[in-house]
C-alpha positions in Angstrom: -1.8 -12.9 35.1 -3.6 -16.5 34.9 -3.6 -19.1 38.1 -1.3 -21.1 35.4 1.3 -18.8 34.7 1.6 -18.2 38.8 2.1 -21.8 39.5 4.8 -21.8 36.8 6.7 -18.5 38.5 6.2 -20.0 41.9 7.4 -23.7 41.2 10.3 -21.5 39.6 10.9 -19.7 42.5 10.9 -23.5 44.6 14.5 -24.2 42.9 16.0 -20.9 44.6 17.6 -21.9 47.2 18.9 -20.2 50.2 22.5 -20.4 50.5 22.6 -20.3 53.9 19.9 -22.3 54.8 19.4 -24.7 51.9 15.5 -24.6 51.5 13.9 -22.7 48.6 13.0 -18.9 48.6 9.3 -20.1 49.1 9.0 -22.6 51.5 11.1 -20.0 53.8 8.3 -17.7 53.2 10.8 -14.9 51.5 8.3 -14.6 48.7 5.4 -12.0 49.1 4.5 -11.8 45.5 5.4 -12.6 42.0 3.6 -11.4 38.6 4.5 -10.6 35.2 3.1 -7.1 32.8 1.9 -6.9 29.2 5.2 -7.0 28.5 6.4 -9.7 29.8 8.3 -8.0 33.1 7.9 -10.6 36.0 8.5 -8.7 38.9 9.0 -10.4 42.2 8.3 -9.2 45.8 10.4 -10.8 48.3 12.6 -10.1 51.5 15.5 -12.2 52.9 16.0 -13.4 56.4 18.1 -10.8 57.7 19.0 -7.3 56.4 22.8 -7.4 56.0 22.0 -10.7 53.8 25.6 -10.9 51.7 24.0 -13.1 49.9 21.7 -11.0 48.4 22.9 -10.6 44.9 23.4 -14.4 44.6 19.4 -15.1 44.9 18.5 -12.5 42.8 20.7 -13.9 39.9 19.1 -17.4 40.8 15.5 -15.7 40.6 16.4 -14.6 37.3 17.8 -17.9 35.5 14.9 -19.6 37.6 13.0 -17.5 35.1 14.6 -18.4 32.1 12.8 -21.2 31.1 9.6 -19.9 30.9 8.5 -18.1 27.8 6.1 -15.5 29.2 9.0 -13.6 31.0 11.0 -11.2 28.9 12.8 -9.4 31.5 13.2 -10.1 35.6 12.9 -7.3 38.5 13.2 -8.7 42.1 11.9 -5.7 44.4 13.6 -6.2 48.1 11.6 -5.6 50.7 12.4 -5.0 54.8 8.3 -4.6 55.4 6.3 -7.1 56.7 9.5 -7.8 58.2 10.1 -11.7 57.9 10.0 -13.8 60.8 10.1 -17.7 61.2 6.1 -17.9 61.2 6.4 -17.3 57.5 8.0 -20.6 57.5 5.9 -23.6 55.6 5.9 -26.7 57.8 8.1 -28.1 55.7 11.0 -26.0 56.3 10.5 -25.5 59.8 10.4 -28.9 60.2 13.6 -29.2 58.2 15.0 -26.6 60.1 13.9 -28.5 63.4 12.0 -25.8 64.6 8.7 -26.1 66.3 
């Protein structure tokens, strides 16, 4: 997969937003990877903030129309993951700081 199709799947990814927390899936540091096959399966690595997330369902559906608009993806498979385990350092300092924590 090219630099530019990345930046594409990951400025995507930036208008998923976490219900609870209102910052996107990637500044929160939830994203671990994203790339896309031969045939045009973008699969994404991510975790969520806390295991019993109900919300769950609802990113994964925003992942997938995120994906929508660009031309490369066919199909979408978000792979949840509990390891590395997320914590707060994962953070960009943009969410922390809109989060207020230091």
């Amino acid at each position: 997969m090219d630099a530019e199709l990345k930046e594409s799947l990951m400025g995507a990814l930036e208008l998923v937003v976490d219900p609870e927390l209102n910052i996107d899936i990637v500044n929160l540091g939830l994203v671990y990877d994203v790339d896309v096959n031969e045939e045009g399966v973008a699969t994404v690595t991510m975790t969520l903030t806390s295991m019993g997330c109900p919300l769950a369902g609802t990113i994964v559906d925003q992942i997938k129309a995120a994906f929508n608009d660009i031309p490369e993806v066919k199909e979408t498979d978000v792979n949840i993951v509990w390891n590395p385990p997320w914590t707060k350092d994962n953070m960009s300092r943009y969410a922390k700081i809109a989060l207020g924590i230091r």
